[in-house]
Backbone as CSV, one residue per row, in Angstrom:
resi,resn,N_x,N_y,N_z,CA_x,CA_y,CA_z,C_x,C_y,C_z
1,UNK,79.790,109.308,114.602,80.601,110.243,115.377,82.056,109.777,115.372
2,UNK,82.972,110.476,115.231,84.079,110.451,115.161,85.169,110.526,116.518
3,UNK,85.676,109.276,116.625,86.331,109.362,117.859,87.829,110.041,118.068
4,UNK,87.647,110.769,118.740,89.768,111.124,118.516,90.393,110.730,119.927
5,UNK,91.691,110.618,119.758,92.642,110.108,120.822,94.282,110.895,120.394
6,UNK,94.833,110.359,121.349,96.483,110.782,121.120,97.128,109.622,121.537
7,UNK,98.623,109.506,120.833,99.744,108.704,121.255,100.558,109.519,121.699
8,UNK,101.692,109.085,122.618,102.758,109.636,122.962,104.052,108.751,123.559
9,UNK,104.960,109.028,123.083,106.277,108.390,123.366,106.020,108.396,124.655
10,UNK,105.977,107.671,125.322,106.242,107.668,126.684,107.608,107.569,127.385
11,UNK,107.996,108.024,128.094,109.746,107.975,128.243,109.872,108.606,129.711
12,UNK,110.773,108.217,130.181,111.535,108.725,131.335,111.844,109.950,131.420
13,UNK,112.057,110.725,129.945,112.030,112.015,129.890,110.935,112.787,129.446
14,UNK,109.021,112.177,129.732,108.666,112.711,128.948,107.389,113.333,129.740
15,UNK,106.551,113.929,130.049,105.735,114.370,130.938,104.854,113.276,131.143
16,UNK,104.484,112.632,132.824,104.266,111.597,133.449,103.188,111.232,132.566
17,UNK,103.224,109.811,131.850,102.165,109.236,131.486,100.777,109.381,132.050
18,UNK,100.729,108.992,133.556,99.736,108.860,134.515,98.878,110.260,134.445
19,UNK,99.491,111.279,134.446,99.476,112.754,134.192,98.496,113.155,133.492
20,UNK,99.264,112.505,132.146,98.636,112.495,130.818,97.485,112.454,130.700
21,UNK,97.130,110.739,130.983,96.365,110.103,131.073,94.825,111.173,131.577
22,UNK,95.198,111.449,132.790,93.960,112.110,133.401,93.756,113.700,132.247
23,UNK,94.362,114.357,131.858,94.449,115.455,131.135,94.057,115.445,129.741
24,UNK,93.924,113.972,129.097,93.381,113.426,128.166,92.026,113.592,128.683
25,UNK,91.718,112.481,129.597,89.758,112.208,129.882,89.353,113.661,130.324
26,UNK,90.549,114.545,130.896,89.424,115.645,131.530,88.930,116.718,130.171
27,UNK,90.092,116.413,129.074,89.292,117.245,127.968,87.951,116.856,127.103
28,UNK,87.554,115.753,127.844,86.693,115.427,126.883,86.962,114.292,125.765
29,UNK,88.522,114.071,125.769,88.865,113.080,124.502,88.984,111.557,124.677
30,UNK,88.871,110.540,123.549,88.065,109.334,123.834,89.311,108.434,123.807
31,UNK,90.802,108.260,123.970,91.650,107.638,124.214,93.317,107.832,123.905
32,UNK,94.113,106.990,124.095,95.299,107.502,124.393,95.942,105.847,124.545
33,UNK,97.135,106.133,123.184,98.115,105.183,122.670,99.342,105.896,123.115
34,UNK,99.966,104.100,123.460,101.469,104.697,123.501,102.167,102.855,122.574
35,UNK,103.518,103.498,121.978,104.087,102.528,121.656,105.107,101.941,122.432
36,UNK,105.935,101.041,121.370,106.830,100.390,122.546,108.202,99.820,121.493
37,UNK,109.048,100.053,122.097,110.274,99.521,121.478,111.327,98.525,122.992
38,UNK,111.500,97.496,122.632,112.172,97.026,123.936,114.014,98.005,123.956
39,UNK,114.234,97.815,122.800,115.293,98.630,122.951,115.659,98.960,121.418
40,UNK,116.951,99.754,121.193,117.221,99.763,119.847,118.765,99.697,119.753
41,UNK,118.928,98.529,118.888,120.589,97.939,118.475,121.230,99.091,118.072
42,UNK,122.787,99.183,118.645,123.339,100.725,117.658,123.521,100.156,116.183
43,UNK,122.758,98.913,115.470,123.258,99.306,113.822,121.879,99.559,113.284
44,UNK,120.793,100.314,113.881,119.597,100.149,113.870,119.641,101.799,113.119
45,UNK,119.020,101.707,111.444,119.193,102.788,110.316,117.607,102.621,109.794
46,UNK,117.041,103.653,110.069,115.419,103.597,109.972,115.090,104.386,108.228
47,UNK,114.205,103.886,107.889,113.909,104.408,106.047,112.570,105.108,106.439
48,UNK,112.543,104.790,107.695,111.581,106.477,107.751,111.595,107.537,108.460
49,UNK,113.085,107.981,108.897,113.811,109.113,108.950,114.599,109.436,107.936
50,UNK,114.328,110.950,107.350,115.297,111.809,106.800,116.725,111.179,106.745
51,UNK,117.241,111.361,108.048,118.609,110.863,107.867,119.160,109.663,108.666
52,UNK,118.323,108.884,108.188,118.251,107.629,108.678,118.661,107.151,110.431
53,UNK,118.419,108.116,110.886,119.024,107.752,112.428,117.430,107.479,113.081
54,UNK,117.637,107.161,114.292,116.547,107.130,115.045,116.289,108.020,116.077
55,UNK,115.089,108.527,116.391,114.897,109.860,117.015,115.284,109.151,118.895
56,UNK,116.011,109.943,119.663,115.973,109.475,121.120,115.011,108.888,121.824
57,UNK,113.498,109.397,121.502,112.025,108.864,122.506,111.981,107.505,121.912
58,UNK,112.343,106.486,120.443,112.507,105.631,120.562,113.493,104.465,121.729
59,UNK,114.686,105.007,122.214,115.317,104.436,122.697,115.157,104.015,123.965
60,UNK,114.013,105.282,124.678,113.681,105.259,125.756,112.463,104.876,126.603
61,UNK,111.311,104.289,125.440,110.327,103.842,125.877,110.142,103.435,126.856
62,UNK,108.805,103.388,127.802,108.368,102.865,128.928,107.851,101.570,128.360
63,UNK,107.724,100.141,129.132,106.805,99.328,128.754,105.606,99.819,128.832
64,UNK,104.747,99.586,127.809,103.491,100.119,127.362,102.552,99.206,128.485
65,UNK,102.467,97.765,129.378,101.388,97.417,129.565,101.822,98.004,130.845
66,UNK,102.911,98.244,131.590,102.745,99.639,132.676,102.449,100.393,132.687
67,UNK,102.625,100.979,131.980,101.873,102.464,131.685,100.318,102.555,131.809
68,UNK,99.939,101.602,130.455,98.450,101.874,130.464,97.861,101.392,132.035
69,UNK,98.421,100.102,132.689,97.588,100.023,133.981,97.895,100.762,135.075
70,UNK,98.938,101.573,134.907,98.778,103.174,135.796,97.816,103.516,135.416
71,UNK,97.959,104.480,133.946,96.577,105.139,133.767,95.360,104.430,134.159
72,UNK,95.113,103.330,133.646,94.033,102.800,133.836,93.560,102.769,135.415
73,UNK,94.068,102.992,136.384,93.722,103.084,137.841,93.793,104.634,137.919
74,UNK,94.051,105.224,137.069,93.954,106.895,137.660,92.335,107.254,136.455
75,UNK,92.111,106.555,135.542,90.531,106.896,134.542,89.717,106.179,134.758
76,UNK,88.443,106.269,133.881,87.654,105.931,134.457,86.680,105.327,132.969
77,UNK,87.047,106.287,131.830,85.968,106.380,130.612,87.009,106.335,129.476
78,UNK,88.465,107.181,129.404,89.007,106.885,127.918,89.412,105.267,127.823
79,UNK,89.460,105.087,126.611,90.253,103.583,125.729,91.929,103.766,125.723
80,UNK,92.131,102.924,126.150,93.478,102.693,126.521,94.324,101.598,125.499
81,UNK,95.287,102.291,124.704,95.619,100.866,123.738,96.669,101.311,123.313
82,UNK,97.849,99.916,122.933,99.139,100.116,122.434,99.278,100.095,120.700
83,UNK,100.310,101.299,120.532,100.019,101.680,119.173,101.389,102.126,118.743
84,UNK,101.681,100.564,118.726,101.534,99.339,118.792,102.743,98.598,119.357
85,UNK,101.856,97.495,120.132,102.772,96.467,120.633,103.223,95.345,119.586
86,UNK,104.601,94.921,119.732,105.356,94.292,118.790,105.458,93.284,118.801
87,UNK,104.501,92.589,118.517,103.739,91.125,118.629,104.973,89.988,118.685
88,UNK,105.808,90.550,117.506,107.011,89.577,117.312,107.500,89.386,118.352
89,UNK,107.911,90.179,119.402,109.112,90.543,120.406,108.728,90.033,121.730
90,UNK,107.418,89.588,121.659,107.128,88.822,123.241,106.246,87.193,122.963
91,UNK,106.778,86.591,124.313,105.792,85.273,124.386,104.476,85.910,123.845
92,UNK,103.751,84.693,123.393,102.195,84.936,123.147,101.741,84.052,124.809
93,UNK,102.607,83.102,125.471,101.283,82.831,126.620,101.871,83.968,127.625
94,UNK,102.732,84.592,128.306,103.360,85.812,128.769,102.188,87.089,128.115
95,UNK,102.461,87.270,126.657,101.571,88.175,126.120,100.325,88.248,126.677
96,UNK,99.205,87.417,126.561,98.232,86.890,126.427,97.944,87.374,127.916
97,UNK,98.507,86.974,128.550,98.105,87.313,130.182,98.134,88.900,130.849
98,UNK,99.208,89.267,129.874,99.198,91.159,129.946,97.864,91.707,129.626
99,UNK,97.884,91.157,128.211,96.681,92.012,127.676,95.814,91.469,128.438
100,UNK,94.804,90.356,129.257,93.522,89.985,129.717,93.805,90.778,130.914
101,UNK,95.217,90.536,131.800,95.213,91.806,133.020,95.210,92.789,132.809
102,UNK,95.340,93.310,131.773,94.899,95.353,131.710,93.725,95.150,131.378
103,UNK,93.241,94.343,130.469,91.171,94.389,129.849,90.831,94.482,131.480
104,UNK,91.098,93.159,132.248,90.042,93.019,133.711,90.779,94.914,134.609
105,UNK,92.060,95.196,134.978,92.184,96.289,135.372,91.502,97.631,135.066
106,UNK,91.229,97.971,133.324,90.869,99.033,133.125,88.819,98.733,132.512
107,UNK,88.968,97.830,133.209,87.171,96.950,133.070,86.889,97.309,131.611
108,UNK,87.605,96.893,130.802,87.152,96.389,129.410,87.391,97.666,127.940
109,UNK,88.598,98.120,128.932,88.670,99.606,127.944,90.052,100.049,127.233
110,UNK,90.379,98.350,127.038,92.463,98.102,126.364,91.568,97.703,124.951
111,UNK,92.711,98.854,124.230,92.613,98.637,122.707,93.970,97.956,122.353
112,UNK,94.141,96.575,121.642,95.143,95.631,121.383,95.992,96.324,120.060
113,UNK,96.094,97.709,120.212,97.525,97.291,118.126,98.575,96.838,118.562
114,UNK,98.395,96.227,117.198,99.502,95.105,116.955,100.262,95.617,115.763
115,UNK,101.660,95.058,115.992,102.255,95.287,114.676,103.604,94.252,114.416
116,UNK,104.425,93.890,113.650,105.202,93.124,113.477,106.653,93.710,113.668
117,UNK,106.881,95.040,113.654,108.099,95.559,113.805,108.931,95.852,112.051
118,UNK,109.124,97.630,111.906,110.463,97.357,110.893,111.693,97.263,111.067
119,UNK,112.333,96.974,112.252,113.292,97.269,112.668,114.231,95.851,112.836
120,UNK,114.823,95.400,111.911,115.328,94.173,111.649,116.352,93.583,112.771
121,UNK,117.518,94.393,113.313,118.085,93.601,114.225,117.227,94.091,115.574
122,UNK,116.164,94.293,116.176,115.649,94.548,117.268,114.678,93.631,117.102
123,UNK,114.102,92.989,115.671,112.980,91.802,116.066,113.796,90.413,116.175
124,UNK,115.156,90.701,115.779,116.301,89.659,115.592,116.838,89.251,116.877
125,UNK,117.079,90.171,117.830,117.317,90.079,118.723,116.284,89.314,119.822
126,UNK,115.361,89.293,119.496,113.843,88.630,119.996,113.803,86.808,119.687
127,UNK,115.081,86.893,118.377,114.798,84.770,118.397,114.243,84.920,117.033
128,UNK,113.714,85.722,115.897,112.839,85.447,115.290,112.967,86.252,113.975
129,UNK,112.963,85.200,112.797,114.144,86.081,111.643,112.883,86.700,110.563
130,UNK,113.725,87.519,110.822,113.251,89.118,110.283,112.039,88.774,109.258
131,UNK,112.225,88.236,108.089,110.926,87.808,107.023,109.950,87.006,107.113
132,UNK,110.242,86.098,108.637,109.076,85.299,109.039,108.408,86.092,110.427
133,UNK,108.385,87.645,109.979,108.093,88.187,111.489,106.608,88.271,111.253
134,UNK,105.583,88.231,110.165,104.398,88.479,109.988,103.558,87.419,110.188
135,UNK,104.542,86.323,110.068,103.412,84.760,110.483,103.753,84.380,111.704
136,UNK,104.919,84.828,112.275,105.046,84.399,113.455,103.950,85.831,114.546
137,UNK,103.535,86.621,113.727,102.338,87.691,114.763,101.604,87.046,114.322
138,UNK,101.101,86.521,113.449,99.791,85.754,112.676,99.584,84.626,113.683
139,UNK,100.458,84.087,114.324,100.666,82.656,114.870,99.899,82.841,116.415
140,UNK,101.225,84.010,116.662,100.740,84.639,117.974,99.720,85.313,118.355
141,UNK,99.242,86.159,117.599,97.819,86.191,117.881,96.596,85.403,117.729
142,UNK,96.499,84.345,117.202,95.924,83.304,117.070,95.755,82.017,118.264
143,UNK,97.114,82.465,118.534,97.153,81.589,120.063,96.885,81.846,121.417
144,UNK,96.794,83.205,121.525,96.626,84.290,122.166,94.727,84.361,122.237
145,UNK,94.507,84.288,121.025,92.697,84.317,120.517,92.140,82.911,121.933
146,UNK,92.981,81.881,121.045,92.395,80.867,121.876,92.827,80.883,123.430
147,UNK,93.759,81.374,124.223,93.732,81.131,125.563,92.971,81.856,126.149
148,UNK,92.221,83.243,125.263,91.612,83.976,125.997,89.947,83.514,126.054
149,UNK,89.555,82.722,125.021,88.277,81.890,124.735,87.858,80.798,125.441
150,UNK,89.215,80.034,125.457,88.938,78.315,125.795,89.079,78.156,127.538
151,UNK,88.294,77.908,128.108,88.877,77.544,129.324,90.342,76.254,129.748
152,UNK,90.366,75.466,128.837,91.624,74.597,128.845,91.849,75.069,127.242
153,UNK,92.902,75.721,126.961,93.754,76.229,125.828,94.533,75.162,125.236
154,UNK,94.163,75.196,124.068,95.846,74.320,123.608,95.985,74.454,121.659
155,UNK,97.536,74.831,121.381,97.046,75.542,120.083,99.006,74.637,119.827
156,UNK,99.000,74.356,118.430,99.995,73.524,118.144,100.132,74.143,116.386
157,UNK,101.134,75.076,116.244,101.332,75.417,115.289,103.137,75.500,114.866
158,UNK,103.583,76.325,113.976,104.773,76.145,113.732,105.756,77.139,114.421
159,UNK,105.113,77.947,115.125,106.196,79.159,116.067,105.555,78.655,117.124
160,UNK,104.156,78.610,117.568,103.739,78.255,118.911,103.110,76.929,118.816
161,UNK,103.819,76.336,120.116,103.042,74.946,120.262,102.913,74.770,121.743
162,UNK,101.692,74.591,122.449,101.692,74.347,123.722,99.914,73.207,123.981
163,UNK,100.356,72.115,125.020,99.326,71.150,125.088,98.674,72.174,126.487
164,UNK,97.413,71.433,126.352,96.263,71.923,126.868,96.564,72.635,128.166
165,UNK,96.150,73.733,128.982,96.401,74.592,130.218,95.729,75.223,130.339
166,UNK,95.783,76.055,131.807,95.190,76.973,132.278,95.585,78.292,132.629
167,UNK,94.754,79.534,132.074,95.397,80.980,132.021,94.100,81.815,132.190
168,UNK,94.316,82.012,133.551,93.295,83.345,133.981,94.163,84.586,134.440
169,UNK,93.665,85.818,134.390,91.927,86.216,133.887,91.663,85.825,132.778
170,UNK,90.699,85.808,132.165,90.035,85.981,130.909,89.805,87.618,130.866
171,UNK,89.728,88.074,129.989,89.885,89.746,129.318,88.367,89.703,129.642
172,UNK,87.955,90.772,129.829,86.464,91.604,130.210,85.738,91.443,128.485
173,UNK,86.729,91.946,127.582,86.093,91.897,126.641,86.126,90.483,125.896
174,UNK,84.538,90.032,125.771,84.213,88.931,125.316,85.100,88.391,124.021
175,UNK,85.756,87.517,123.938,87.070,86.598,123.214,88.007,87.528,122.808
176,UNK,88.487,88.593,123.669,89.538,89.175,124.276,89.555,90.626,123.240
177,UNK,90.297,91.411,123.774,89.882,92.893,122.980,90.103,93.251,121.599
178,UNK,89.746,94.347,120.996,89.988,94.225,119.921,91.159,94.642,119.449
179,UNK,91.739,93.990,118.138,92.880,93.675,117.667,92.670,94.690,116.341
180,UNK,93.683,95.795,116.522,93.869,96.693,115.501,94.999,96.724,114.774
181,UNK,95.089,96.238,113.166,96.519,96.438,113.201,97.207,97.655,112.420
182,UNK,98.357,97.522,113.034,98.941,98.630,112.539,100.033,98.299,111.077
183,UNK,99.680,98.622,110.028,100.456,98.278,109.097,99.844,99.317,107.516
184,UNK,100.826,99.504,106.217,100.437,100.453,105.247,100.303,99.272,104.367
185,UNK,100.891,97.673,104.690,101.383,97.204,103.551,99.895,96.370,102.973
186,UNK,99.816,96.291,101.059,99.517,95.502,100.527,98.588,93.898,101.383
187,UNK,99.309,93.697,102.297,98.773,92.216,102.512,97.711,92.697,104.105
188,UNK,97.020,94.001,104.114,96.493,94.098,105.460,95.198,93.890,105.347
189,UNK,94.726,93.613,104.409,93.458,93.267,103.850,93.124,91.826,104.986
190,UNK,93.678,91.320,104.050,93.504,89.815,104.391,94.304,89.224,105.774
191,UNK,94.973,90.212,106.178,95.449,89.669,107.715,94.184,90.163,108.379
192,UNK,93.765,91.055,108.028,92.462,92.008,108.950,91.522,91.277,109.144
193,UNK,91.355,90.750,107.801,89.944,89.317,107.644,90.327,88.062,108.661
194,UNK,91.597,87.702,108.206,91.333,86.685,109.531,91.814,86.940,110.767
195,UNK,92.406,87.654,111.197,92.605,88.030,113.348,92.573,89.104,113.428
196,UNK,92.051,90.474,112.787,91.778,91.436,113.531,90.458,91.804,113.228
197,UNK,90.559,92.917,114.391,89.343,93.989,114.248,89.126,95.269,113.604
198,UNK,90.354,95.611,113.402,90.429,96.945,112.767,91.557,97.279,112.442
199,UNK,91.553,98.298,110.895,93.125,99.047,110.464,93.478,100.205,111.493
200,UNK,94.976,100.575,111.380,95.784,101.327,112.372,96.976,101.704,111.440
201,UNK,96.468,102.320,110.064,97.495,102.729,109.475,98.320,103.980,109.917
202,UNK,99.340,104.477,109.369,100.171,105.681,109.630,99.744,106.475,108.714
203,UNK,98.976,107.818,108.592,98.974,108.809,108.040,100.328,109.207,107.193
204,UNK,100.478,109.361,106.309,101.334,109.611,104.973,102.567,109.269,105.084
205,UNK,102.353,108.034,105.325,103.488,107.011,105.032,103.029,106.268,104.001
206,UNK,103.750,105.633,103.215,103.686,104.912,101.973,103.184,103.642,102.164
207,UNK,102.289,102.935,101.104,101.983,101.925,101.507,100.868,101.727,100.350
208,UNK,100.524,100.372,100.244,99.836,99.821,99.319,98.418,99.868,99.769
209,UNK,98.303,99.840,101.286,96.744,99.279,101.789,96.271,100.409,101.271
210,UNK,94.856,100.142,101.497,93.963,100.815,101.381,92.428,100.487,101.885
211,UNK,91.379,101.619,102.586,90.018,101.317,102.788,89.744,99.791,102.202
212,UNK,89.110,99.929,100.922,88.560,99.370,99.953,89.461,97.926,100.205
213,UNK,90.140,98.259,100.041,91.361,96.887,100.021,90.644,95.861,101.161
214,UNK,90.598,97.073,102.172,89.991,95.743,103.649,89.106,95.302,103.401
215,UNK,87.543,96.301,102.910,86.485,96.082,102.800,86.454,94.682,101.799
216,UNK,87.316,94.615,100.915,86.897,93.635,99.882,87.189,92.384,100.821
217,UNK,88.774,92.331,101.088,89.335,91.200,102.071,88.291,90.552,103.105
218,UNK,87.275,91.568,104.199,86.877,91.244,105.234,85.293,91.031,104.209
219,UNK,84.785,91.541,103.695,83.424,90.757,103.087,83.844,89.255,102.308
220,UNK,84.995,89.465,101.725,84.940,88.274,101.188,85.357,86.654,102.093
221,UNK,85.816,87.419,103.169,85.976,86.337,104.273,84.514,85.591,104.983
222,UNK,83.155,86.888,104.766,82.219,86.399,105.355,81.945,87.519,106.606
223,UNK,82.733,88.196,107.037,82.738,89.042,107.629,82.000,90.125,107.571
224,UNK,81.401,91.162,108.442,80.426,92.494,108.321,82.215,93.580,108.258
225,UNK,81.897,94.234,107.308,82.605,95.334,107.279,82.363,96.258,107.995
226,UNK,81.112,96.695,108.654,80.363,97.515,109.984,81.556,97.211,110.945
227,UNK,81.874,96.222,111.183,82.302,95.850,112.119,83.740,95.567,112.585
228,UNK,84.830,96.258,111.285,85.767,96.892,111.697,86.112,98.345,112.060
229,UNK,86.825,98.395,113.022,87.261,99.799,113.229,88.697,100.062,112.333
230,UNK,88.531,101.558,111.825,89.159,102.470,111.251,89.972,103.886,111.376
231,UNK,91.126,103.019,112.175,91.815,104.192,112.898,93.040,104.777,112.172
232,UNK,92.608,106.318,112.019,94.176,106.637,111.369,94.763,107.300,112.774
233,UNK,96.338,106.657,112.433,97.501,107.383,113.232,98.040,108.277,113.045
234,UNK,98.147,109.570,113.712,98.975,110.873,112.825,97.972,111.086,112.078
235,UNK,97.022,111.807,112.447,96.216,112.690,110.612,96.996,113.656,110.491
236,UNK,96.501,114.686,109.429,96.829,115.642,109.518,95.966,116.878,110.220
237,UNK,96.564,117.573,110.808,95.959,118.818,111.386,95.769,120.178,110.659
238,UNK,95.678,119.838,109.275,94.729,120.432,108.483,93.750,120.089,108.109
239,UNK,92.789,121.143,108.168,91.143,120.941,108.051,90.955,120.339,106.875
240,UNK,91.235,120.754,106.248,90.447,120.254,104.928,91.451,119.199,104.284
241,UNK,92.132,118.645,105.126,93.098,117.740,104.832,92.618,116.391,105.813
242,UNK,92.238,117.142,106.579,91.267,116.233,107.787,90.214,115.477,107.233
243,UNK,89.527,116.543,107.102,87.957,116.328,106.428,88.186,114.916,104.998
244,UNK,89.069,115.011,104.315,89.449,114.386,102.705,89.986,112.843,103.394
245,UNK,90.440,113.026,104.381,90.492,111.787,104.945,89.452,110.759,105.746
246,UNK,88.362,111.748,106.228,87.752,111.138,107.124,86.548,110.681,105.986
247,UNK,86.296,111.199,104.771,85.415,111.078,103.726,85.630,109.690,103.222
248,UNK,86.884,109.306,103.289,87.047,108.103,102.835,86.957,106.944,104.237
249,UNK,86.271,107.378,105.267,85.580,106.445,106.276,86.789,105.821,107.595
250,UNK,87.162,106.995,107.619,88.031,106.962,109.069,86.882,107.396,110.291
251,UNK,87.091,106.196,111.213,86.143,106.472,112.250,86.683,107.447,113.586
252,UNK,88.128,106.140,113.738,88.853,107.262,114.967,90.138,108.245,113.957
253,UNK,90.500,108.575,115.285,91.271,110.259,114.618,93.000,109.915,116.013
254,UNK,93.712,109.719,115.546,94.536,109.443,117.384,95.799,110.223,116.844
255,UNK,95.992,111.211,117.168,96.886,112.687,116.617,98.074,112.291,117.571
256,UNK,99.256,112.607,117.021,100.386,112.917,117.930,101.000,113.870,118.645
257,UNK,101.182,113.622,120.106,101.613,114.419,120.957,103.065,114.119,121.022
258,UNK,103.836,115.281,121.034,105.455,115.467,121.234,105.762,114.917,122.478
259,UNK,106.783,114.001,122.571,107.606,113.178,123.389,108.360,114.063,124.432
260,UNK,107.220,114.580,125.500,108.027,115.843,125.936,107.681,116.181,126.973
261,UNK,108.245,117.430,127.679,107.453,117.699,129.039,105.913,118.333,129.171
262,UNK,105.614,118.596,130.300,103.749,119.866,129.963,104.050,120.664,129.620
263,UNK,104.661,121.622,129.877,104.519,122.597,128.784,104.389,122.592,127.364
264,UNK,105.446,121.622,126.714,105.026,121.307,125.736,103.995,120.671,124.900
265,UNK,103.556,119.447,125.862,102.580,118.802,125.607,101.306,118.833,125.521
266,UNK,100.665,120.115,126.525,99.712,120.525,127.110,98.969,121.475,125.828
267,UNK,99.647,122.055,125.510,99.354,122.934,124.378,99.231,122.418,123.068
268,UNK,99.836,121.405,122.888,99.246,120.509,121.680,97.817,119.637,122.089
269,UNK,98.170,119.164,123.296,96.902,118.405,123.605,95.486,119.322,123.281
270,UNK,95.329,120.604,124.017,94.664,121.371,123.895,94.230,121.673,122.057
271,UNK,94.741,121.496,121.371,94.764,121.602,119.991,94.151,120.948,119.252
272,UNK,94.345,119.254,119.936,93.647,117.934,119.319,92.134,118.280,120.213
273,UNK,91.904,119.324,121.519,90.316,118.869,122.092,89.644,119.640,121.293
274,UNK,90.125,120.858,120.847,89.507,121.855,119.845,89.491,121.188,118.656
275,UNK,90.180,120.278,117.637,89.965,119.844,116.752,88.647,118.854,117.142
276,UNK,88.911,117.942,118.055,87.610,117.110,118.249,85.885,117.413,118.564
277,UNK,86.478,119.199,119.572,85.283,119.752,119.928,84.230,119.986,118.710
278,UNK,85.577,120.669,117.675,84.498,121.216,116.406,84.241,119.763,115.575
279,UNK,84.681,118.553,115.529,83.983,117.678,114.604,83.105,117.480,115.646
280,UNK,82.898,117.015,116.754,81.525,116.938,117.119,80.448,117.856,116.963
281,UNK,80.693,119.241,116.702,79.696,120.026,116.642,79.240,119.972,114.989
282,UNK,80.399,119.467,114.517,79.621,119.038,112.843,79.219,118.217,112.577
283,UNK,78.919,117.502,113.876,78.016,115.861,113.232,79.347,114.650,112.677
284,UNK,80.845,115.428,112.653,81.964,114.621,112.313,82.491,113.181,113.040
């Protein structure tokens, strides 16, 4: 069965997250991403806009682990997860303690994406230079793995080094939630195999990964391939454009909602429950 969800810019200008949130679970649909930008530098020229500017709902993001633990005290049943938080851009023992307090808040129902950031002077601005931003998430989530496992933590590497301590809660979900990442590139295979749980690619954006790519990476690690999740971001909302995607073994479906007020929003939402209604009635 095929799970679907939505993301949405969350913003100060954008119809109340919390809102959302409940208007999501009451249709029936199985979760709801939001991303996160801490801010954006004015020399900040994006290669995946048209005309290279950046759209406003970037600038204005809500922190994502507020948000979700609003929602998460107003639901009860959808999955709640950032898509994606910018691994580069925060402490991992700071980090680490967000994510186990939303797992214990929303009792075990925070989905972790992760991503490294393309946005060069905004991960720059964070301490942390731009081409070592993929080992320094590699690092951090790794360190992050262990405080949420070990009852006395202690992890000594080349971005993070900290001697033995103590960090409660521990996350609801047993050695902390799952880790989806979000990335198109070539090397997601083998990051997937060793610290995550599942792909979180972007629907027709360019990129080297591929299915197969993981599958080889995560069996050859030793790993059950069953046992990643397969989420596309943005499908398309054509049927048979849908369908050609999900053939090649997309499990969840998490469609985008416009960065906007209800009126606007409401009527797309409504769009993604009818798309989900009819794959469930096809066995999709």
């Amino acid at each position: 069965m095929v799970a679907t969800g939505v993301t949405i810019f969350a913003t100060d200008e954008s119809m109340q997250p919390v809102e959302l949130a409940q208007e999501v679970e009451a249709r029936g649909l199985d979760s709801m991403f939001v991303p996160e930008h801490t801010h954006i530098p004015h020399d900040t020229h994006s290669p995946f806009f048209p005309n290279g500017d950046v759209p406003p709902p970037y600038r204005r993001t809500y922190d994502p682990f507020v948000v979700l633990a609003a929602c998460a005290a107003v639901t009860s049943r959808i999955r709640l997860g950032t898509g994606i938080c910018l691994v580069s851009q925060r402490h991992p023992i700071t980090l680490s303690k967000e994510v186990a307090s939303l797992d214990q808040i929303s009792n075990g129902r925070f989905v972790f994406g992760v991503g490294a950031g393309w946005n060069k002077p905004e991960v720059e601005n964070h301490g942390v230079v731009f081409k070592q931003r993929w080992r320094v998430v590699r690092e951090r989530i790794l360190a992050m793995k262990t405080i949420w496992r070990e009852e006395e933590a202690e992890f000594h590497g080349e971005f993070v080094n900290f001697d033995k301590m103590w960090s409660f809660p521990k996350p609801v979900q047993k050695g902390g939630p799952p880790i989806w990442l979000g990335s198109n590139s070539k090397f997601v295979g083998a990051r997937i195999a060793e610290y995550a749980d599942g792909w979180f690619p972007v629907g027709g954006r360019a990129g080297e990964g591929t299915i197969e790519q993981v599958r080889e990476a995560v069996e050859a690690s030793g790993r059950s391939f069953d046992s990643i999740d397969l989420a596309l971001f943005n499908p398309p909302s054509d049927e048979t454009e849908l369908h050609e995607q999900l053939r090649l073994g997309y499990t969840q479906l998490i469609f985008g909602l416009p960065s906007a007020g209800r009126d606007e929003v409401l009527p797309v939402l409504d769009k993604v429950a009818t798309i989900a209604e009819k794959l469930r009635n096809q066995g999709g």
